[in-house]
C-alpha positions as CSV (number, residue, x, y, z in Angstrom):
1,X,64.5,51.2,-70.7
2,X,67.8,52.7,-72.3
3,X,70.8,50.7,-73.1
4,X,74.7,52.9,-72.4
5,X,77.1,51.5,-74.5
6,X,80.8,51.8,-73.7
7,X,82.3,54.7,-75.6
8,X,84.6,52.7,-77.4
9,X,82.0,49.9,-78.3
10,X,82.3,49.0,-81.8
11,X,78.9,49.0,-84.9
12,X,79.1,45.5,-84.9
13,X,78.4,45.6,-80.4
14,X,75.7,47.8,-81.1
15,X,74.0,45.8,-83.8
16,X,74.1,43.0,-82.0
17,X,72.2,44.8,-79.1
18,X,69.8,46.0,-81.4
19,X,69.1,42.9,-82.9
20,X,69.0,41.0,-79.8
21,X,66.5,43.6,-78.6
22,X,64.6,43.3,-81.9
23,X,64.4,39.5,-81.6
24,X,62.1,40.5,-78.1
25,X,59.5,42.4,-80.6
26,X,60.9,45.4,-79.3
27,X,61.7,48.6,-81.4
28,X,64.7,50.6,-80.6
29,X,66.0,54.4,-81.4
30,X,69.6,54.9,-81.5
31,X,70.5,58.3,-80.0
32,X,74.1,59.2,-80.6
33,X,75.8,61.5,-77.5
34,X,78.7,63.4,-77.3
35,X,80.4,60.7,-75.7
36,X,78.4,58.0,-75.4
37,X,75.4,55.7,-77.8
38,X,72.6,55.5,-76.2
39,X,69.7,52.9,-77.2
40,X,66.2,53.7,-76.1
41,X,64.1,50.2,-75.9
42,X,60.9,50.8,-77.2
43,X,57.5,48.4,-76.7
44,X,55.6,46.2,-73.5
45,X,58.7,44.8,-71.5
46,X,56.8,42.8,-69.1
47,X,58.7,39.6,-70.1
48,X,61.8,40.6,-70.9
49,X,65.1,40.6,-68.6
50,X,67.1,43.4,-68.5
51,X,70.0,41.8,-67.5
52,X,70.2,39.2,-70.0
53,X,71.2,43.1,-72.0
54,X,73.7,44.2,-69.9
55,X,75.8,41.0,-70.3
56,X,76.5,41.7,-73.8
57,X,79.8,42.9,-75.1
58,X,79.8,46.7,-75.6
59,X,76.5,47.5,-72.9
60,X,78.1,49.3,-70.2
61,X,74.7,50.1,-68.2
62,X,71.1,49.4,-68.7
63,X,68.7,51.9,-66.8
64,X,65.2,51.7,-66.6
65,X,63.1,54.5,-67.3
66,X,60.5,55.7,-64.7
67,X,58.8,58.3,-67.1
68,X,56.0,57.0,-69.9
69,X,57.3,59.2,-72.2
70,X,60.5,57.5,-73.5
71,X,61.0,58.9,-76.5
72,X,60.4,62.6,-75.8
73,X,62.9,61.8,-72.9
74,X,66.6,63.6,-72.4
75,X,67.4,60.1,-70.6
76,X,67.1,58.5,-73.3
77,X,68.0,61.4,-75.7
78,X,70.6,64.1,-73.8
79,X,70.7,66.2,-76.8
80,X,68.5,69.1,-77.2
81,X,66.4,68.5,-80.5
82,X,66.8,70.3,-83.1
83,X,64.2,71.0,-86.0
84,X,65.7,72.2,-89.1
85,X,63.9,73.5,-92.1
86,X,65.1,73.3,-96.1
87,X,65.5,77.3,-96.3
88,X,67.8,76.9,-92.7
89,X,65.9,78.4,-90.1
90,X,66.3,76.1,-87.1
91,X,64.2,75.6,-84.0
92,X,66.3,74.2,-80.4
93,X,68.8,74.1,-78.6
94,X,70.9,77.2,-78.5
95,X,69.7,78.4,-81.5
96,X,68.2,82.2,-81.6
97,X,64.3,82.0,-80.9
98,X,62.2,82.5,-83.6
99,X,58.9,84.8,-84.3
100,X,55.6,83.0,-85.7
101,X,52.9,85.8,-86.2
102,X,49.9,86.0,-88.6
103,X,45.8,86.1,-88.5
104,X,43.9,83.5,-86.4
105,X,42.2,82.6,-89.8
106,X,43.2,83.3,-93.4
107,X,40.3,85.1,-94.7
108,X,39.5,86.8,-98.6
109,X,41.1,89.6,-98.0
110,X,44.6,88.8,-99.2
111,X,45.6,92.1,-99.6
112,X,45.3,92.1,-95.9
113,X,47.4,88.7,-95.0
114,X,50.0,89.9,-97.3
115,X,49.9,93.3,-95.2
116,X,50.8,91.3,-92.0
117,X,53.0,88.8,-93.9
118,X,55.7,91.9,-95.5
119,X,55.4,93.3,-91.7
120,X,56.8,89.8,-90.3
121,X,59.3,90.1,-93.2
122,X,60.2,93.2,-92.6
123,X,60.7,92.8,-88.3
124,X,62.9,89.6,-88.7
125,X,60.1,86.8,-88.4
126,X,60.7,83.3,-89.8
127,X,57.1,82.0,-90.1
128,X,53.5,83.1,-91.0
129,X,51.0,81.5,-89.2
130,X,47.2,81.4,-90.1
131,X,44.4,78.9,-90.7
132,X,42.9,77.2,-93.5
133,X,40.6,74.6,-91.5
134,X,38.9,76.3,-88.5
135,X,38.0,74.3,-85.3
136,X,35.2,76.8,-83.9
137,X,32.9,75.9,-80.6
138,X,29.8,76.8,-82.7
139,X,28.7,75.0,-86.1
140,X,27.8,78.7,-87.3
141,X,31.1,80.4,-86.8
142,X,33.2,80.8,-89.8
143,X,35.0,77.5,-90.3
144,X,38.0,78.6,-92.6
145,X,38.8,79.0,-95.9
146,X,40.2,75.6,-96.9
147,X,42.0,74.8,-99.6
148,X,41.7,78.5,-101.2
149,X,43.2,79.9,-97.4
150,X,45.8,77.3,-98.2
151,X,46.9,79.4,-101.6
152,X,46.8,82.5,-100.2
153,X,49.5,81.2,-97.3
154,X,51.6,80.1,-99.9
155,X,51.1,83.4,-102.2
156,X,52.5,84.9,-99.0
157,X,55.6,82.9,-99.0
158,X,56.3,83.0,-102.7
159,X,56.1,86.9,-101.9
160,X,58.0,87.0,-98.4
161,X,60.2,83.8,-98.3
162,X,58.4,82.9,-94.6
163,X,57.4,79.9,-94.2
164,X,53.9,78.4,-93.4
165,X,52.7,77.1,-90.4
166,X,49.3,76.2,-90.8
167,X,46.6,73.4,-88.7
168,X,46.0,69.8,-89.4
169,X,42.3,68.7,-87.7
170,X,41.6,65.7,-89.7
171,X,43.9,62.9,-90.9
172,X,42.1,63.2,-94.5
173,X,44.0,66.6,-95.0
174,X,47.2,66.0,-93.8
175,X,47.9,65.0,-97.7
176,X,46.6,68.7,-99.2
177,X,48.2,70.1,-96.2
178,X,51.1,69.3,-96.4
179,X,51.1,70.4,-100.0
180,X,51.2,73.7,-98.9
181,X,52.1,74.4,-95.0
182,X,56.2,73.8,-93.7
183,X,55.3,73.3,-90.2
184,X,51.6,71.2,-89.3
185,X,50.3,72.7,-86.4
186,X,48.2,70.2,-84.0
187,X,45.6,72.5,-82.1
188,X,45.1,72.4,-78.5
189,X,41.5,70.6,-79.4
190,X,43.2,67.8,-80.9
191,X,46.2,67.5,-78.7
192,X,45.0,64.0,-77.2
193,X,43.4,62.9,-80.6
194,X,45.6,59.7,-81.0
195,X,44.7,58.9,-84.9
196,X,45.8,62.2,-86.0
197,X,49.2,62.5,-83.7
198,X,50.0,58.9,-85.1
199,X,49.3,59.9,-89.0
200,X,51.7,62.9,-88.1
201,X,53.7,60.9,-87.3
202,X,54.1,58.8,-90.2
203,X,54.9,61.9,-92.4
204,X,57.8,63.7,-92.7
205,X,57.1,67.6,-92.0
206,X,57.9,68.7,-88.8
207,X,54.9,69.2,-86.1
208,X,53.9,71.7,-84.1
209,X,51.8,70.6,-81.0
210,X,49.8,72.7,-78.4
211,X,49.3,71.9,-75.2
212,X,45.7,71.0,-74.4
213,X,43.6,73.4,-72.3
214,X,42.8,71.3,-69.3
215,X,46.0,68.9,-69.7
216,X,48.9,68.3,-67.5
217,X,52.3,68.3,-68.4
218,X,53.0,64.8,-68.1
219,X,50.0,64.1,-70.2
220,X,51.5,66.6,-73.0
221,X,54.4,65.0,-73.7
222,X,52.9,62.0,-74.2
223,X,50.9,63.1,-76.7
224,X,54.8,64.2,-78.4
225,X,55.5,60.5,-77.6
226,X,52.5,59.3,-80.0
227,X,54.2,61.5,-82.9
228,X,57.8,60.3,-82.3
229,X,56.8,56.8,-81.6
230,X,55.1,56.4,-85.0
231,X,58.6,57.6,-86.5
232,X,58.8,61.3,-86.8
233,X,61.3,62.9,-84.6
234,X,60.5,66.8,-85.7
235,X,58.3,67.8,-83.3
236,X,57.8,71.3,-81.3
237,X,56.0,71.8,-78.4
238,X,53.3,75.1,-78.1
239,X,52.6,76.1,-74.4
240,X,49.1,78.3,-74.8
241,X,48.0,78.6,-71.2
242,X,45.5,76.0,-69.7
243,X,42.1,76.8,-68.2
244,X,41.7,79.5,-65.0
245,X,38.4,80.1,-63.2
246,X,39.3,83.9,-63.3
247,X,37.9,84.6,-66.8
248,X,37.5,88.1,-66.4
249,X,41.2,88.8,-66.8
250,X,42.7,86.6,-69.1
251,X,41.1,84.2,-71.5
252,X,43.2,81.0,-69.9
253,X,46.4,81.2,-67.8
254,X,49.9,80.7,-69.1
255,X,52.1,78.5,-67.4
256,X,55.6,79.7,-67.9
257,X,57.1,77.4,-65.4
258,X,56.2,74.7,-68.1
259,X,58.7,76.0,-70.4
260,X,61.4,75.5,-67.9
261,X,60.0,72.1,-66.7
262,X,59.5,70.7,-70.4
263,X,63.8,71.6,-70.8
264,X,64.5,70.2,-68.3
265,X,62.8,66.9,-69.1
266,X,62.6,67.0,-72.5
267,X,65.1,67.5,-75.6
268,X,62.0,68.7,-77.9
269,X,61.9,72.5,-78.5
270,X,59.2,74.5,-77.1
271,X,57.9,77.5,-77.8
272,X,54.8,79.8,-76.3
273,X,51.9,81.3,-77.6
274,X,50.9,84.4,-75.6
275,X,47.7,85.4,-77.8
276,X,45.8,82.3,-76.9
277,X,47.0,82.0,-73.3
278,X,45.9,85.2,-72.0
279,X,43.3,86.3,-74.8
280,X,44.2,90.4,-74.1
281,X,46.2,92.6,-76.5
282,X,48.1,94.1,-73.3
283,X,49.4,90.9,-72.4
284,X,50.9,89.9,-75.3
285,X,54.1,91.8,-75.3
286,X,55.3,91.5,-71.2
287,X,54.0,87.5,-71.7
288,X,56.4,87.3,-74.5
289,X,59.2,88.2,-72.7
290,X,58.5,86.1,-69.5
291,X,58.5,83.3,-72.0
292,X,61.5,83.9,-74.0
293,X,63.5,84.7,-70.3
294,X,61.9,81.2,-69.1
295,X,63.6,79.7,-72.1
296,X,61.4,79.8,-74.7
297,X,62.3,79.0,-78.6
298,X,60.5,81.4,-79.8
299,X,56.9,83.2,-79.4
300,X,53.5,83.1,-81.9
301,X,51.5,85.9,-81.8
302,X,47.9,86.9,-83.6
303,X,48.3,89.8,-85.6
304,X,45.4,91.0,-88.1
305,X,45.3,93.9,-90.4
306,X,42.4,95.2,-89.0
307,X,41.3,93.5,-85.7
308,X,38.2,95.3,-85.5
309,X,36.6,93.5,-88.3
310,X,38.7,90.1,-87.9
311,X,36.4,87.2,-88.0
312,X,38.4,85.1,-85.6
313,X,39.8,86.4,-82.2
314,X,40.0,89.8,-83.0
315,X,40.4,90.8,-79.5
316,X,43.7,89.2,-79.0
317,X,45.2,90.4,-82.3
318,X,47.7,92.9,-82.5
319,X,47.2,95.1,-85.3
320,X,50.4,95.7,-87.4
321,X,52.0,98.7,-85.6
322,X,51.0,97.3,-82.4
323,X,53.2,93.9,-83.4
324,X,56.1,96.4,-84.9
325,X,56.0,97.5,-81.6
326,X,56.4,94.0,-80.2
327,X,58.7,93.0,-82.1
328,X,61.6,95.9,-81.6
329,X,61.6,94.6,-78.1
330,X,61.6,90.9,-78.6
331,X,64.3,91.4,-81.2
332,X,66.4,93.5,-78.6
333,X,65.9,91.3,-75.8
334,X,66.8,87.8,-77.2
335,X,70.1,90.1,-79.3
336,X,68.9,89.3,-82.7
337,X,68.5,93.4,-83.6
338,X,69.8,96.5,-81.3
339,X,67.6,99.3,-82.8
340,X,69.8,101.5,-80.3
341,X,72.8,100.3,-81.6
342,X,72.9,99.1,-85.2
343,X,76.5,97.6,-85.1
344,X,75.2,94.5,-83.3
């Protein structure tokens, strides 16, 4: 349920709405338009009568909302969302798309993130992306550096000024995390695992959430709705393809019509990562593009220093000069470099 108040209503209308709502044991979000306040009513509203709302001074409409996800709504919040970071790169709205790119995994070889990281530096990216804690399918698969991967990501941003993104898998390390990462990057493994997206929640770095690989879109956001509704607002969506019975051509299948479909519905950024959607090097690059055409806020994308001998999904890594390669044409396409014409 969302309360529209008149454009001319006074704070003193509103906080009487919001208290009167409040008094119902009802939580509320105050979402401030261009033109109009909206007030998103938050909580069970089996008992409560709507129009008992819309008679107070100020309300101009009360609408109920057919959608579980409230919060994650654009009826309840028009605005297009948008995530800002302390060194001003911005993720939303009409802001220029941004490039996440780094190893799988962080492993010893530092000389070999750093080789990625001055790469990303050097082709206009904003983050480095790699992981410390390792969800693998087997017990015997290498599980991640940990805290040590964690110092290397940051040795990379001391060196490069990109920032971190890094995954969060249990709610005991969100703490040493967040010591460390910018962004906290909720796997698609753990996208409906409800104690971690509500600790998330209850911290303030922003959140970046992938879309689970057998879930529906509906079932997504409302795994966004667990973060927001626990009171952190930062939160970007991560399209990676869902499952596909056609495994011989591409590891799962990305769904760029969600990118559309989530702006449309949704005022939370999203952006799409290509690697783990179709699993194939040769993909990577014309995937990209469909996603940043779609509407995409930006693209992550594996890239090892040597794929051959990476010890995490080697396969879909692009190896530095492959990612250069990428990169020229991402940069062209969404205008933020014309390596044809360097007066742009």
């Amino acid at each position: 349920m969302i309360v529209i108040m008149e454009h001319d209503a006074t704070s003193e209308q509103v906080d009487k709405v919001v208290k009167f709502i409040e008094k119902q044991n009802l939580k509320v979000q105050i979402n401030n338009g261009e033109t109009l306040k909206v007030i998103a009513v938050i909580g069970d509203k089996c008992n409560f009568n709507p129009n008992l709302l819309a008679s107070l001074d100020g309300v101009r409409e009360v609408q109920k909302i057919q959608e579980p996800y409230k919060l994650v709504s654009r009826i309840s919040h028009p605005k297009d969302t948008i995530v800002k970071f302390p060194n001003g790169v911005k993720i939303g709205g009409l802001e220029k798309p941004v490039l996440i790119v780094g190893p799988c995994t962080v492993e010893q070889d530092i000389e070999g993130l750093l080789k990625v990281a001055y790469a990303a530096k050097e082709m206009g990216c904003h983050f480095l992306r790699g992981g410390a804690f390792k969800p693998r399918t087997s017990p015997y698969d290498f599980q991640g550096l940990e805290e040590k991967g964690l110092q290397y990501l940051a040795q990379a941003r001391e060196k490069t000024g990109l920032l971190v993104v890094t995954e969060v898998m249990d709610t005991m390390d969100i703490a040493l995390i967040s010591k460390y990462a910018d962004l906290l990057q909720v796997g698609a493994r753990n996208m409906q695992n409800f104690k971690l997206l509500k600790a998330l929640g209850r911290q303030k770095k922003p959140v970046l959430l992938k879309r689970g690989p057998a879930a529906t879109i509906k079932e997504f956001l409302l795994a966004a709705e667990y973060i927001l509704s626990s009171g952190n607002p930062n939160v970007i969506l991560c399209e990676r393809g869902v499952k596909t019975y056609d495994t011989q051509f591409s590891r799962n299948i990305l769904d760029v019509a969600a990118v559309s479909i989530i702006r449309k519905y949704s005022h939370l950024p999203i952006i799409v990562d290509p690697s783990h959607a179709t699993g194939k090097k040769y993909l990577i690059e014309p995937m990209s593009k469909a996603s940043l055409v779609a509407g995409a806020h930006g693209v992550m994308i594996e890239v090892h220093h040597n794929p051959d001998i990476a010890m995490c999904d080697g396969a879909q890594s692009l190896s530095v000069e492959q990612f250069k390669n990428t990169a020229k044409v991402l940069n062209k396409l969404i205008g933020r470099i014309d390596y044809d014409n360097k007066n742009l």
